[in-house]
C-alpha positions in Angstrom: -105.3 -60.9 20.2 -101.3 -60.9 19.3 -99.0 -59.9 22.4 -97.5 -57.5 19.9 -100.7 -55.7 19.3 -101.7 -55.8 22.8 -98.2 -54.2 23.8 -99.8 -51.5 21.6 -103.1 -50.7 22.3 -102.3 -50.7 26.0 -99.5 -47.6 25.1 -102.3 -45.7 23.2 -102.1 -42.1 24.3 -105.9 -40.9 25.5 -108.2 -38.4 22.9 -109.0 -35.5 25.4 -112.4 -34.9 23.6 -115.3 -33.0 25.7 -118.1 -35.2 23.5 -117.1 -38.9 22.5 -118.2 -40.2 19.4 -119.5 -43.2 18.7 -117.2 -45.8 16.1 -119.2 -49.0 15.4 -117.0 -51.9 14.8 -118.9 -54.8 12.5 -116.2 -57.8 12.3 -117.1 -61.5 13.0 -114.0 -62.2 14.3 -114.4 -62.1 18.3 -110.7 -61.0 19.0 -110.7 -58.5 16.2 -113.8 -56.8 17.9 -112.1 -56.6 21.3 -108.9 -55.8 19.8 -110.4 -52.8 18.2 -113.2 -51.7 20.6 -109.9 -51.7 23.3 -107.6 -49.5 20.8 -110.3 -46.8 20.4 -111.9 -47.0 23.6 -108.5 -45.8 25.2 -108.4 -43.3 22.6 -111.5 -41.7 24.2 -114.2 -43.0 21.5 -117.4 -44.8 22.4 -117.5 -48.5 21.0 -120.5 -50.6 20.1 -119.1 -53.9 18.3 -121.4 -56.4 16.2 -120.1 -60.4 14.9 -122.7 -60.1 11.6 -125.4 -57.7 9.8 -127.9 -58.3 10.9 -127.2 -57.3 14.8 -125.9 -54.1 13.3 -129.2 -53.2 11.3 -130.7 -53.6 14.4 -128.6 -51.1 16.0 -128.8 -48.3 13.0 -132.9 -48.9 13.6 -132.6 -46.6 16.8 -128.9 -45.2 16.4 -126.5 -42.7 14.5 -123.3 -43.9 14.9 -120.3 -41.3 13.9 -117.9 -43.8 11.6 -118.5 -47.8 10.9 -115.4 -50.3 10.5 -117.2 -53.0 8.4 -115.3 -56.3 7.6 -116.3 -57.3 4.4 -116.7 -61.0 4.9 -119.1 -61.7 7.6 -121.3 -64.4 7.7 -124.7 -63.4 6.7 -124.1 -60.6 4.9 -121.6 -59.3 2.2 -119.5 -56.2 3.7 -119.7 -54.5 -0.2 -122.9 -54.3 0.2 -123.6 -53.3 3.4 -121.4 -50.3 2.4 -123.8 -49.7 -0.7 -126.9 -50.0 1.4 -125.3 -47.1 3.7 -124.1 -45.0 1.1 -127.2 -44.8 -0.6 -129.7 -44.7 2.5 -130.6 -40.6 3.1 -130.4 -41.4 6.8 -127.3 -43.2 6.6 -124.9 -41.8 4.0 -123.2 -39.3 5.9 -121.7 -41.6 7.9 -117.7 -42.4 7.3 -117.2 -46.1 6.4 -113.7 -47.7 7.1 -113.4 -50.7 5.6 -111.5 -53.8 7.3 -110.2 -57.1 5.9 -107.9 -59.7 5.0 -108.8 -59.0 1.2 -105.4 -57.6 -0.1 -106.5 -57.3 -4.2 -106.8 -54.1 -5.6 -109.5 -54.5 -7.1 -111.0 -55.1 -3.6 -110.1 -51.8 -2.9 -111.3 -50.1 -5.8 -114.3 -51.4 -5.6 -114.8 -50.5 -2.1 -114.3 -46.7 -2.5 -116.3 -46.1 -5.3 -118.6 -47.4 -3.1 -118.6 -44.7 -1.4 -115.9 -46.4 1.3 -113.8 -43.6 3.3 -111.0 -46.1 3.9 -109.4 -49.4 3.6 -107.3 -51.2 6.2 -106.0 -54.7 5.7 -105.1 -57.3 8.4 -103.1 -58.0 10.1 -102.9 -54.4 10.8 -101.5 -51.6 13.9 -104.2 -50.6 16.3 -102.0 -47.1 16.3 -102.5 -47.0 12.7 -106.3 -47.9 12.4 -106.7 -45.2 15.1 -105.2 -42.6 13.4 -106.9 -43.4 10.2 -110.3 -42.8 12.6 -109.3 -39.7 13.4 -108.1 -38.8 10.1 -111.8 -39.8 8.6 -113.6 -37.9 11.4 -111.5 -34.9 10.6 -112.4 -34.7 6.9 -115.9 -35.3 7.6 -116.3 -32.5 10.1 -115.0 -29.9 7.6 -117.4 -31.0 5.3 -120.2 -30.7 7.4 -119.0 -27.4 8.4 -119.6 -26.9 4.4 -122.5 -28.8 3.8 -124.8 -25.7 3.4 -125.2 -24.8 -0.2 -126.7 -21.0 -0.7 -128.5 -20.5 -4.4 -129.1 -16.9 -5.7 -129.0 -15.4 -1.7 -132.3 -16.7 -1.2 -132.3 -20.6 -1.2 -130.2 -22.5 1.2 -129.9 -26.1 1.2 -128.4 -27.9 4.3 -127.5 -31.2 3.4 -126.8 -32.3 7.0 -130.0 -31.5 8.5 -132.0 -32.1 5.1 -133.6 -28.4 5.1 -134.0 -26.2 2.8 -135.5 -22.7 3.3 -136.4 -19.7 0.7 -135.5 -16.2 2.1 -135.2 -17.6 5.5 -138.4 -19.3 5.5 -138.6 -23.3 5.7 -140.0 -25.3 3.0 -140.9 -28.6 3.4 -140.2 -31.2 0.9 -140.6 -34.8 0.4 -137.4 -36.9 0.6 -137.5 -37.3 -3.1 -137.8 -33.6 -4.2 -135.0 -33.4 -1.5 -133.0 -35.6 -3.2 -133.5 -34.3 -6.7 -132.5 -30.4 -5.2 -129.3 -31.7 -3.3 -128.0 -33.7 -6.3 -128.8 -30.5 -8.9 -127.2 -28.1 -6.6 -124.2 -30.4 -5.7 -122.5 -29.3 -9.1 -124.5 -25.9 -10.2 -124.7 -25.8 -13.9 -124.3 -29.4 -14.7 -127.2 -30.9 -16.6 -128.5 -34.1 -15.2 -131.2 -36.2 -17.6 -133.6 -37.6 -16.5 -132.2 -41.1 -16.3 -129.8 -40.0 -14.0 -131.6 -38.4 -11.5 -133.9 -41.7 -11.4 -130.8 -44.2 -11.3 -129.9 -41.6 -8.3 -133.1 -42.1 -6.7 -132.7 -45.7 -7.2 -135.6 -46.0 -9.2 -134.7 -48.7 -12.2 -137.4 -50.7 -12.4 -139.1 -50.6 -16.2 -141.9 -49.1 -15.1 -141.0 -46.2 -13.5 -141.7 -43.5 -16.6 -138.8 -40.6 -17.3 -142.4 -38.7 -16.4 -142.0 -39.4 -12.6 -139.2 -36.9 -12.7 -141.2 -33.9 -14.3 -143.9 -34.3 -11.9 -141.4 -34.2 -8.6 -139.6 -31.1 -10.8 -142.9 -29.7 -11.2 -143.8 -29.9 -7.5 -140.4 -28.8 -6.4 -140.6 -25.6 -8.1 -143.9 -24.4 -6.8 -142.8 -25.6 -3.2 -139.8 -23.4 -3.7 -141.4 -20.5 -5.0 -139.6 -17.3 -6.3 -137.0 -19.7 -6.0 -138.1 -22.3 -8.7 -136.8 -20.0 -11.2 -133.3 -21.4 -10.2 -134.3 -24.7 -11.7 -133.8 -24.7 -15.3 -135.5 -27.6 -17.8 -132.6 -27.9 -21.0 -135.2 -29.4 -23.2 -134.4 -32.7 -24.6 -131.9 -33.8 -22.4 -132.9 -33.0 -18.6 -132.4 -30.7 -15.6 -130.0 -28.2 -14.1 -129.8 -25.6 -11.5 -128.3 -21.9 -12.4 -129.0 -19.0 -10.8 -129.1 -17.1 -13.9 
């Protein structure tokens, strides 16, 4: 750890915060780690710090964290991927993703946002800086939890943080697929989705996987939801949307 970036972690005004959250730092780096878990430990947050992956998919198997800073060269594992594997895991995508690294090309960047990335920080980098950047993420993301409830035609509300959905106040329960299929439908009212998309969504792209699959989870969606099936319109030759008309 630099003197310089010592000097400045060590001047790091506390985060008076009645709950801490949880940041999980993945770098392989061992002075990085410290250097980091030191910086937002005096800003009030609760670290957990991993050298490679695989020690942090061991984590995630019985933990939430509330943000990840993920180097993206680590030593068994690509950081771009990780990142992907997050973004696209139900249980996992909600969390904010900071992205560290020496990687200075934009492309680098680029590529890590449409990823789904939250941020990108480069080394050699301010403590004071990736802090605020922390809080600045955790900010964002707690206004859109605040709106993560999506309410269709006054009777069906989907709440995309808890992953339930309920019809006039009653719960419905739903696979994780049929889940899936409602939350990316009602995510832009309107806006027809065929039925390639919704399976390159799912994830489903192997050959066999028939465009069929979809009208069968449509189909058992819209009896689970009842009166409020009606919301789900099939545009015939092209796909899916939801519309409350």
């Amino acid at each position: 750890m630099s003197e310089e970036n010592r000097q400045i972690s060590e001047n790091l005004p506390p985060l008076q915060s009645s709950t801490a959250k949880t940041i999980v730092v993945v770098d392989d780096e061992a002075d990085i780690c410290e250097l980091v878990s030191l910086a937002l430990t005096k800003a009030g947050y609760k670290v957990k710090a991993f050298e490679d992956g695989e020690s942090l998919f061991r984590y995630l198997k019985t933990n939430i964290p509330e943000l990840v800073i993920l180097d993206l060269m680590l030593p068994d594992s690509d950081g771009f991927e990780i990142c992907k594997y997050l973004k696209k895991d139900e249980k996992f995508s909600h969390i904010p993703v900071i992205m560290l690294t020496a990687r200075t090309e934009e492309m680098d960047k680029v590529l890590g946002l449409e990823l789904g990335a939250d941020d990108y920080v480069t080394k050699p980098f301010s403590t004071r800086e990736l802090v605020a950047r922390v809080k600045a993420v955790l900010r964002r993301d707690e206004k859109v939890v605040k709106t993560q409830r999506t309410r269709i035609g006054d009777i069906l509300e989907i709440d995309h943080q808890k992953y339930e959905v309920t019809v006039n106040g009653e719960k419905v329960e739903l696979t994780s697929t049929e889940f899936r299929i409602l939350k990316l439908l009602s995510e832009r009212r309107g806006w027809v989705y065929s039925r390639e998309q919704i399976l390159d969504y799912l994830g489903a792209q192997e050959k066999g996987v028939l465009d069929r699959t979809v009208d069968v989870h449509i189909k058992n969606l819209r009896e689970k939801l009842g009166i409020a099936g009606k919301f789900i319109k099939n545009i015939r030759g092209v796909g899916y949307k939801i519309e409350e008309n």
